[in-house]
N, C-alpha and C positions, 0 to 999 in steps of 0.2 A: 468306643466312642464316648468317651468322659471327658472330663478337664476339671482340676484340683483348684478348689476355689476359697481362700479365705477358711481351710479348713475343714472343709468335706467336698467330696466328690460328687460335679454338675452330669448327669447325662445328658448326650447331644443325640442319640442314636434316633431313628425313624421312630420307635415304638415311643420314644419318653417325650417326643416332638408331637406325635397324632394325640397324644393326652392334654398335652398343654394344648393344642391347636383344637380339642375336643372331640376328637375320632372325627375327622368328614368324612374318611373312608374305610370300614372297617373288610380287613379282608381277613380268610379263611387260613389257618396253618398251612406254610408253602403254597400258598395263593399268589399271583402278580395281577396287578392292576393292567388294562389292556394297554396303557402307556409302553410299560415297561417290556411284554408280551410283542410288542410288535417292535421294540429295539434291539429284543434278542433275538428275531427272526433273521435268518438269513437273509429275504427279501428286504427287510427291515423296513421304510419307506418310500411312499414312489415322492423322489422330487421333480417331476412333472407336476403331479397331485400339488403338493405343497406352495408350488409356485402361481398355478393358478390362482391358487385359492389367497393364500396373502399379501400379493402382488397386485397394483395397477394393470389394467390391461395395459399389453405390449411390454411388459417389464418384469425381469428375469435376478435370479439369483446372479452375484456377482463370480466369474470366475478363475478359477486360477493358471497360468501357463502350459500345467496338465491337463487341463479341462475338465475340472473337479470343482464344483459350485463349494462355494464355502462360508457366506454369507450372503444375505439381502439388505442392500442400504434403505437407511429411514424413510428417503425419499422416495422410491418405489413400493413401499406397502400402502393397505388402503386404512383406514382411519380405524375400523375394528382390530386392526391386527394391529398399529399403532397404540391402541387405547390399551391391548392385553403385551402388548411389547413394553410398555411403562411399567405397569403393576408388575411385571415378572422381574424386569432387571432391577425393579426396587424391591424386592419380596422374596423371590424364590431363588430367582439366578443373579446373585448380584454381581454388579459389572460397573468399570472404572469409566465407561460413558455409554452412551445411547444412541450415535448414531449409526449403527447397524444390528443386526441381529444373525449372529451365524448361525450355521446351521441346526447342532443340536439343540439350540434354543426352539429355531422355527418347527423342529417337530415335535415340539411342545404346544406352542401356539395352535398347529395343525390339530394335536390330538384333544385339545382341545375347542375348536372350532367345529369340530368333527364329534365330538359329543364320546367318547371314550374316555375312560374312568385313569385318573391319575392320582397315583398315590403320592401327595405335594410334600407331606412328610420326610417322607423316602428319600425325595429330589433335592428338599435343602438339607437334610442329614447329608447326603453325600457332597454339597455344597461346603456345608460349616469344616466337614473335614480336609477339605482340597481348600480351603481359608487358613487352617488350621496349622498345615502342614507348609504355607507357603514363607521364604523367606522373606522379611523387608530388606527393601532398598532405602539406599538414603534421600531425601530430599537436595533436591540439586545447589539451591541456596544456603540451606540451612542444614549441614552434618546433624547437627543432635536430634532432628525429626527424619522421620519416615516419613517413604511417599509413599506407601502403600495401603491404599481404601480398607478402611473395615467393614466387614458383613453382615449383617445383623442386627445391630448394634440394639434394637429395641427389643429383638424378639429373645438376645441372647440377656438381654435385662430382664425382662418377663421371665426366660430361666431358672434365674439367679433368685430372683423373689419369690418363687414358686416354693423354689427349695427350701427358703429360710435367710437366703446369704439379704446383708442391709447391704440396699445401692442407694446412690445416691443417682438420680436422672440426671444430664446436664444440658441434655437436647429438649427441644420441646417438637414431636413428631408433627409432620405434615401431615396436613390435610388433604382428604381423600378423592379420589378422581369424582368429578362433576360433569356436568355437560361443559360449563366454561369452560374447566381445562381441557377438555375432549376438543371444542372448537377453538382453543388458542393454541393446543402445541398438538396437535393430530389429527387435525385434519389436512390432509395435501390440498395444496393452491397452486390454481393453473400459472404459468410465467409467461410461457410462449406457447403456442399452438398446445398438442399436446401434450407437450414439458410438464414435468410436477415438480415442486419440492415442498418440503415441510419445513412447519412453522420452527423456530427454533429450539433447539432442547431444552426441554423442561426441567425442572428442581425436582427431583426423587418424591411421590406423592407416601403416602402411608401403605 
């Protein structure tokens, strides 16, 4: 898990991630973080549990013809699992929009909600390489661009600088979640009796 940059070679790997990221979790040789420990379980998750817990009352994972939950829409979570559904799809899992959150994401959310140790290192190394590996598509107007989102894009800058490689920034990074942005784009708002929906999708915070 490297990539050849400008003349030497960048590591992407979980260990070369948790140094730049500062160690937030440092585990033991063949150690797993209880994230990880409970996705290899064969029980693996209760999505009952899950659903409660990030979900509006009365409101369910969305599902599929087989009757196999596979995401939760924006509009039926509650504002803390909105608030931590932002920072992830901008940070950890990056995602070409926000208005759902499937599954494997949500039991991210949950183990986290839930107070269990996740090794976030771990999580985007396996991210940057399923980025990595993906091919672009073309943009539908315009052939000589891709449409396909990049991931990273500040943290894999920070990489680069670490190393030695000169970048040049062209983004200027957004600004970080607040209370505003908490009650302008995640907070659910009644419509009708019960009804929820949320505010409109937000601009990716930092």
């Amino acid at each position: 898990m490297r990539s050849w940059v400008r003349g030497q070679w960048i590591p992407f790997d979980a260990d070369a991630l948790s140094q730049f990221l500062g160690d937030p979790l440092v585990l033991e040789e063949g150690q797993q973080c209880e994230f990880s420990q409970r996705r290899n379980r064969a029980d693996s998750f209760d999505e009952e549990a899950i659903a409660q817990l990030l979900c509006i009352l009365g409101q369910d994972f969305a599902w599929t013809a087989a009757e196999r939950r596979v995401q939760i829409m924006r509009t039926s979570i509650t504002t803390l699992t909105q608030t931590w559904m932002t920072l992830l799809l901008s940070n950890v899992f990056p995602c070409y929009h926000n208005s759902d959150l499937p599954l494997p994401k949500c039991q991210l959310v949950y183990a986290i909600l839930t107070r269990m140790s996740a090794h976030v290192a771990q999580v985007i190394a396996g991210a940057i390489y399923l980025f990595s590996g993906m091919v672009p598509t073309r943009h539908p107007l315009d052939l000589d661009k891709s449409n396909r989102a990049l991931g990273f894009p500040a943290l894999i800058t920070g990489l680069f600088q670490s190393n030695g490689v000169p970048v040049t920034p062209s983004k200027v990074i957004r600004p970080p979640i607040t209370r505003a942005f908490i009650e302008k784009y995640c907070t659910p708002r009644q419509v009708q009796g019960d009804a929820h929906q949320a505010a409109g999708a937000p601009p990716p915070p930092r």
